[in-house]
C-alpha positions in Angstrom: 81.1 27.4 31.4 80.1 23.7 32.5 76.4 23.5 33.4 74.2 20.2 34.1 72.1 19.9 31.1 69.2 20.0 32.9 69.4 22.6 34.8 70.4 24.7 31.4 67.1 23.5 29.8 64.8 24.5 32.6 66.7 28.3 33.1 65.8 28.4 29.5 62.0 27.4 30.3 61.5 29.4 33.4 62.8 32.4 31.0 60.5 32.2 28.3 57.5 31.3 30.7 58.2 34.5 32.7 58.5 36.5 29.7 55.0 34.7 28.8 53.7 35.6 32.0 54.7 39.7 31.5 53.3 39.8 28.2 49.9 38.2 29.9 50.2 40.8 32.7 50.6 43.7 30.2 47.5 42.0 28.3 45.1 41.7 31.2 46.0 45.7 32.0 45.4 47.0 28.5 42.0 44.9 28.6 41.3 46.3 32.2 41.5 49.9 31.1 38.5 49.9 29.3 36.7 49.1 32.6 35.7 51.4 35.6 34.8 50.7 39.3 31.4 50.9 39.5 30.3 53.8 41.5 29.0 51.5 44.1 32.4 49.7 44.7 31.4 46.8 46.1 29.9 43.6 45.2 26.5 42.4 46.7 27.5 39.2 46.8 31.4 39.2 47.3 32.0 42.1 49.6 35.9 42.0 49.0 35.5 42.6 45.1 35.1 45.6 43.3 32.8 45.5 40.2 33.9 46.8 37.1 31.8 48.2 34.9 32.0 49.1 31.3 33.3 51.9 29.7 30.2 52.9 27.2 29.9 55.7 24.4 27.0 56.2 22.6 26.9 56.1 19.0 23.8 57.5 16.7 22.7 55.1 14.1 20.8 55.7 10.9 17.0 53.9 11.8 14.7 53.8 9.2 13.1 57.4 9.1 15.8 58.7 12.1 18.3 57.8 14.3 18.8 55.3 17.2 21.1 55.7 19.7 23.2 52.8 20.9 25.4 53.1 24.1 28.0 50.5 23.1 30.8 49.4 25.4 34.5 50.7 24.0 36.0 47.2 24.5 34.0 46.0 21.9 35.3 48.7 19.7 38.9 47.8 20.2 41.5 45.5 18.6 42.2 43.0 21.2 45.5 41.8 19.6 48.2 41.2 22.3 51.9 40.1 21.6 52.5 36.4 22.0 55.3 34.5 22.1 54.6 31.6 19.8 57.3 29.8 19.6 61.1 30.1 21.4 63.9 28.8 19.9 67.4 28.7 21.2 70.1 27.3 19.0 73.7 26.4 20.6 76.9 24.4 20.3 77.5 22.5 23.6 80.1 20.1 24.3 78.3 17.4 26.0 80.3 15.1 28.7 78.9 13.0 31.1 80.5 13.3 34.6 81.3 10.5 37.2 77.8 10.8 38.7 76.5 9.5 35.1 75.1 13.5 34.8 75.1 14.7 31.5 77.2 18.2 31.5 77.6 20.7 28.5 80.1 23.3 28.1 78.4 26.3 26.5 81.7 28.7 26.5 82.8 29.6 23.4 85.7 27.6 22.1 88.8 27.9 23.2 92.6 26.8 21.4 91.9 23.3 23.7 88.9 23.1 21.2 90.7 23.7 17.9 93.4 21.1 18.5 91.1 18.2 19.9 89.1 19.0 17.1 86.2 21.2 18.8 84.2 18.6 19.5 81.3 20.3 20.2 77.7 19.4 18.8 74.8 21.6 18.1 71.7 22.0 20.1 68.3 23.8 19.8 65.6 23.5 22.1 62.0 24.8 21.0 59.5 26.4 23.4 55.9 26.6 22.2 53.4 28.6 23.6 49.7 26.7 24.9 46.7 28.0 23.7 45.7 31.3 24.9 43.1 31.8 27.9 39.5 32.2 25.8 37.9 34.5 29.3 38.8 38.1 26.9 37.5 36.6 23.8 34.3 35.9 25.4 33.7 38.7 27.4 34.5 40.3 23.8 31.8 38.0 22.3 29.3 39.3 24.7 30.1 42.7 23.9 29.5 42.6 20.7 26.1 41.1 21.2 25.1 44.7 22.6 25.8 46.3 19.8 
């Protein structure tokens, strides 16, 4: 199969950054649950938001001569640890040509008996796909939460 090298690298990009993008969606979600609307549904200031408000438990802690009760929000009890891609890497063997329109081609079929008896000119390629950093808004809500407690 003959692509345009190009257009091979960025299928390959748009993959990984969509698979990114579901693993961010699934993130968010998980995060989320650990959230209610609050009863009152609306925002004062932003009427087409819904607040969310905190899932809380309370926990009794030893106090000196008793026990203090703390109502502590259950995100800050939970691991926060989401799956990441860090890095992508695709190894290949291409056959690079460069076609009349000086566009650089690559066959990415698996060699043929044309290949073995032009001796399978075909070179190897791998293309690495790191991810950026990750968004910091969960660890400092996070943060926050743990300043309650």
């Amino acid at each position: 199969m003959k692509l345009e090298l190009k257009n091979l690298i960025a299928s390959l990009g748009l993959t990984v950054a969509e698979a990114q993008r579901e693993m961010e969606s699934n993130a968010i979600g998980n995060f989320l649950s650990y959230f209610d609307t609050d009863s009152t549904g609306i925002d004062a200031k932003n009427d087409s938001h819904p607040v969310l408000e905190a899932k809380m438990i309370q926990i009794h802690l030893p106090c000196g001569n008793g026990e203090k009760t703390v109502s502590v929000p259950v995100a800050a009890l939970a691991l926060h640890n989401s799956l990441d891609l860090e890095e992508v890497i695709f190894k290949m063997n291409i056959r690079p040509t460069v076609e009349s329109s000086n566009t650089v081609c690559c066959d990415v079929g698996a060699p043929d008996a044309e290949d073995e008896s032009d001796g399978d000119n075909r070179s190897s390629m791998e293309l690495v796909f790191k991810r950026n950093a990750p968004s910091e808004g969960i660890a400092r809500l996070y943060t926050e939460f743990c300043k309650i407690i």
